[in-house]
N, C-alpha and C positions, 0 to 999 in steps of 0.2 A: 417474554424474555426480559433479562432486567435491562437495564439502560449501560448501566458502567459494561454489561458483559456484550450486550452489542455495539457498542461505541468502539469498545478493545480488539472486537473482530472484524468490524469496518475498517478502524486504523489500520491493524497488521496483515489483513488478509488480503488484500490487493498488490501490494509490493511483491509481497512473498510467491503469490500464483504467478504474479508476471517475473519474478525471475526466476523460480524454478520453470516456468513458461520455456523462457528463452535458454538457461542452461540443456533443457534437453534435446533441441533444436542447434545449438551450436555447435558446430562442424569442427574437427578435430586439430589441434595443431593451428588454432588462430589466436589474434591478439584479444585485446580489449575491446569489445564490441561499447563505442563512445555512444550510439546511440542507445542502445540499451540501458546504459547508464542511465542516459538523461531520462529516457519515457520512467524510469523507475522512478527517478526523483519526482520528476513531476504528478504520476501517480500517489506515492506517498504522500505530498504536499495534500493532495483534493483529499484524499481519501484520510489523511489527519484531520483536515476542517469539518470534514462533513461528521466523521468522529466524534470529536469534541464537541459540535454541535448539537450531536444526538446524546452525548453521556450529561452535558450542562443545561439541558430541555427542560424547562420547568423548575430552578434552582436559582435566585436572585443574582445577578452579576453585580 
């Protein structure tokens, strides 16, 4: 698999599972689930590094 095409699917594919994750799970008639929020961001943040560090592998910095 190329590198740009799994780095693209490492980046977006983890946020995206965990919040459709938690949307199908969320109980009817509630507010803003703050922690859901946060585990998303945090999520996002690793699973962008790890990203980028697999799409810039082998390319001069």
């Amino acid at each position: 698999m190329d590198k740009k095409i799994l780095g693209n699917f490492i980046i977006y594919f983890p946020p995206i599972a965990f919040m459709a994750f938690s949307l199908v799970l969320k109980k009817e008639n509630t507010g803003i689930d703050w922690t859901a929020i946060v585990i998303t961001v945090i999520i996002g943040m690793i699973s962008g590094a790890i990203g980028k560090r697999i799409k810039s592998k082998g390319e001069v910095e």
